[in-house]
C-alpha positions as CSV (number, residue, x, y, z in Angstrom):
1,X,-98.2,131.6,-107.1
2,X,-102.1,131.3,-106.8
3,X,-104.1,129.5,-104.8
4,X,-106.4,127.1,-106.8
5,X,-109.2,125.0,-106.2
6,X,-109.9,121.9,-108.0
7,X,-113.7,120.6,-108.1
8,X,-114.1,117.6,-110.5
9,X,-112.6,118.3,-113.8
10,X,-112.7,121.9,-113.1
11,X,-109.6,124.3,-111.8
12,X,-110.7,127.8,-110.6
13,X,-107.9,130.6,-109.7
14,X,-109.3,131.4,-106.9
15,X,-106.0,134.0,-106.4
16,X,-107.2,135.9,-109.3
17,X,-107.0,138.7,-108.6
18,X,-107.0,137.8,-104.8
19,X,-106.1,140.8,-102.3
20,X,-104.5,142.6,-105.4
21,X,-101.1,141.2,-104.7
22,X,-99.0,138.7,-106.6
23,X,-99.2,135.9,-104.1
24,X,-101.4,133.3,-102.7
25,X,-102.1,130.0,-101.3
26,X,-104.8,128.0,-100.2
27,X,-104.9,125.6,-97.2
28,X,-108.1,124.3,-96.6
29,X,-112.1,124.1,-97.7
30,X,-114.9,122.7,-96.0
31,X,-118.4,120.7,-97.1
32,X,-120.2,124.2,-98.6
33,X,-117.1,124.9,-100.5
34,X,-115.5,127.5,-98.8
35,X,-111.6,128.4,-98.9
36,X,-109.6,130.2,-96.5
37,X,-105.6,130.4,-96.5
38,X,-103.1,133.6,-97.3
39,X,-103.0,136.1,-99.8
40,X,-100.3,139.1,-100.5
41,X,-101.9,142.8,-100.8
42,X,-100.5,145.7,-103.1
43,X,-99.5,147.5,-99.7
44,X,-95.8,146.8,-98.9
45,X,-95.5,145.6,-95.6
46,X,-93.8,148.5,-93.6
47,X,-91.2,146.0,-91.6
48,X,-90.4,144.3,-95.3
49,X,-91.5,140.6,-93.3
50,X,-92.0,137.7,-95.7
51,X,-94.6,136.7,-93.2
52,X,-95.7,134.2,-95.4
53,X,-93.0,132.7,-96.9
54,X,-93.3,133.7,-100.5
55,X,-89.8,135.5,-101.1
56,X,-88.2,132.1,-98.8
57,X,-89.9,129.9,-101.3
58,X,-87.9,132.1,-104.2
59,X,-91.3,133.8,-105.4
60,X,-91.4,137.6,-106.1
61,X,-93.1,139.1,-102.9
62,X,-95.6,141.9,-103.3
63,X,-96.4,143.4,-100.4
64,X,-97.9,142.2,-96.7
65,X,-100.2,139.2,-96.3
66,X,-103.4,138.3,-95.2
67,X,-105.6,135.5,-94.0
68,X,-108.5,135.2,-96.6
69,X,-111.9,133.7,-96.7
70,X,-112.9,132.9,-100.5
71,X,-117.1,132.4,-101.1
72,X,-119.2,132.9,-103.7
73,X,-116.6,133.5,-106.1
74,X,-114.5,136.4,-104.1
75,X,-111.7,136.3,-101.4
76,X,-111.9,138.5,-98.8
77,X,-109.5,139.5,-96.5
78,X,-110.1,138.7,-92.7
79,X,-109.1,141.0,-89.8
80,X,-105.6,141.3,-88.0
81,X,-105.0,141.4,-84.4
82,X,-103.7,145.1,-86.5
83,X,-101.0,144.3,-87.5
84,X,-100.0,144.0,-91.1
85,X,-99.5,140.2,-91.7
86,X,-101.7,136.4,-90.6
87,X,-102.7,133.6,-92.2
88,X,-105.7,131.1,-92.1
89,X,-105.2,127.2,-91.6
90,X,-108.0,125.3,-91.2
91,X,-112.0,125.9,-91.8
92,X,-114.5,124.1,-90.5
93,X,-118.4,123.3,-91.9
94,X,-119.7,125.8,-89.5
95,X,-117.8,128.4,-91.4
96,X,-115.0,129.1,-88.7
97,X,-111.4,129.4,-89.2
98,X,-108.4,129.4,-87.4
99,X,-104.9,130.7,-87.8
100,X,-102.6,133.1,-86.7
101,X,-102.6,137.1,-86.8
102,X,-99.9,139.7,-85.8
103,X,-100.6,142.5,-82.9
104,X,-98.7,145.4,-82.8
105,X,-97.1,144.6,-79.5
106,X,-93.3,144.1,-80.1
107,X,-91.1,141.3,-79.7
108,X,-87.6,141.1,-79.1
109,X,-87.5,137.7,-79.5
110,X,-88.4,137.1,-82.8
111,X,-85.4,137.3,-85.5
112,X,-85.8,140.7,-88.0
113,X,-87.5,141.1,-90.0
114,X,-90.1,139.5,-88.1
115,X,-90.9,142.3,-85.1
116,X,-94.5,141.8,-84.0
117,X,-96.0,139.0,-81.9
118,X,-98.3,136.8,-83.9
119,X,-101.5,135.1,-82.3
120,X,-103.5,131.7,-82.5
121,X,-107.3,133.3,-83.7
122,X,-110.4,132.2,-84.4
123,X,-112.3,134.0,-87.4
124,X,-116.1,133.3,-87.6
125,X,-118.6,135.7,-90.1
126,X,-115.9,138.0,-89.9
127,X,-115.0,138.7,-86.9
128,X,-111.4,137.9,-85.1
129,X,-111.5,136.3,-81.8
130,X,-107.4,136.3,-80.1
131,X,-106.7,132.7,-78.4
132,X,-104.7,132.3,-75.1
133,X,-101.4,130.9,-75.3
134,X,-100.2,128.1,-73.4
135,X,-98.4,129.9,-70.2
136,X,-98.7,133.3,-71.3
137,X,-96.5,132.4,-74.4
138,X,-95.5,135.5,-76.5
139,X,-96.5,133.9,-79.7
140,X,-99.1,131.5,-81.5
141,X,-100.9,129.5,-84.1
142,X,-104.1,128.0,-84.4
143,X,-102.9,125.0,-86.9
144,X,-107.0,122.9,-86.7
145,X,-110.7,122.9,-85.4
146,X,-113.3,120.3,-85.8
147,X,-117.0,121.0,-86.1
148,X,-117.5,121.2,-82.2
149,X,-115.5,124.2,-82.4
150,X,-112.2,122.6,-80.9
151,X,-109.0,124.3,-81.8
152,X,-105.5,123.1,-81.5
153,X,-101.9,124.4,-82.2
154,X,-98.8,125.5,-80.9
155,X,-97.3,128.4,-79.1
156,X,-93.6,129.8,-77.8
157,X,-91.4,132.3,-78.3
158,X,-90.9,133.4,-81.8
159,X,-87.0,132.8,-82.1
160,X,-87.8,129.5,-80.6
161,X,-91.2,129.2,-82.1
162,X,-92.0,125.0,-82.3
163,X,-95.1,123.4,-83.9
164,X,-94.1,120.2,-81.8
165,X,-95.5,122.8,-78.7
166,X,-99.0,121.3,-78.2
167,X,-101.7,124.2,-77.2
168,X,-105.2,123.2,-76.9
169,X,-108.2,125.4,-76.9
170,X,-112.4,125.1,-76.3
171,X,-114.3,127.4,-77.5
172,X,-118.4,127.5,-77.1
173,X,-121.2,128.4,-78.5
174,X,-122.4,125.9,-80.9
């Protein structure tokens, strides 16, 4: 699978050759036409997570996966909380994204092979910037922002994990 973007009459593969995995998918793209989603790597995740859903979806899975930014005709990989896997939702016009990221902090709660807890995250020129949960929630996604810089999504615990759990978020700085 590769992510694609359509403009016109024209259809890039904008998964070619991605993070140098097999995988990839896009989610979203703002005004100046950039494209942020997930992307598989040639490094085999560690835990053997199908974080992103590829093998579930009955695709042959590569290795871990990413959160990606693609502009100017390249993806790049964006930052983890360090762990191996995350995923980006949503970009706005001012360039930031939101999604989720794994730490390395364990958690029992979440089923194996999933053993990390995964974060709601802002990414902006690059950077990662971790979101708070809602009630000190062990996990977390970041599913939208707007062009104010308002994020929303969900967080839980991972084996109860619930997109139907609101979690709001302001950042600032705009």
């Amino acid at each position: 699978m590769h992510a694609v973007l359509w403009y016109k009459t024209l259809k890039l593969d904008i998964g070619k050759p991605g993070l140098r995995g097999t995988n990839s998918v896009a989610f979203d793209l703002n005004e100046w036409g950039q494209v942020v989603g997930e992307a598989e790597t040639n490094t085999p995740d560690p835990n053997g997570e199908d974080f992103c859903g590829f093998k579930a979806d009955g695709f042959t899975s590569s290795g871990s996966c990413l959160p990606f930014l693609w502009q100017f005709s390249r993806m790049t990989a964006l930052p983890t909380l360090g762990g191996h896997n995350g995923w980006a939702n949503v970009i706005n016009n001012w360039g930031e994204a939101v999604g989720t990221a794994e730490n390395t902090t364990p958690d029992a709660n979440c089923p194996a092979p999933q053993l990390f807890q995964f974060k709601p995250v802002t990414w902006k020129n690059g950077h990662i910037h971790e979101l708070p949960t809602f009630g000190g929630d062990a996990d977390g996604v970041a599913v939208a922002v707007n062009d104010n810089g308002d994020v929303v999504g969900s967080s839980g615990d991972c084996g109860a994990f619930s997109v139907t759990s609101t979690y709001a978020h302001s950042t600032t700085g705009r």
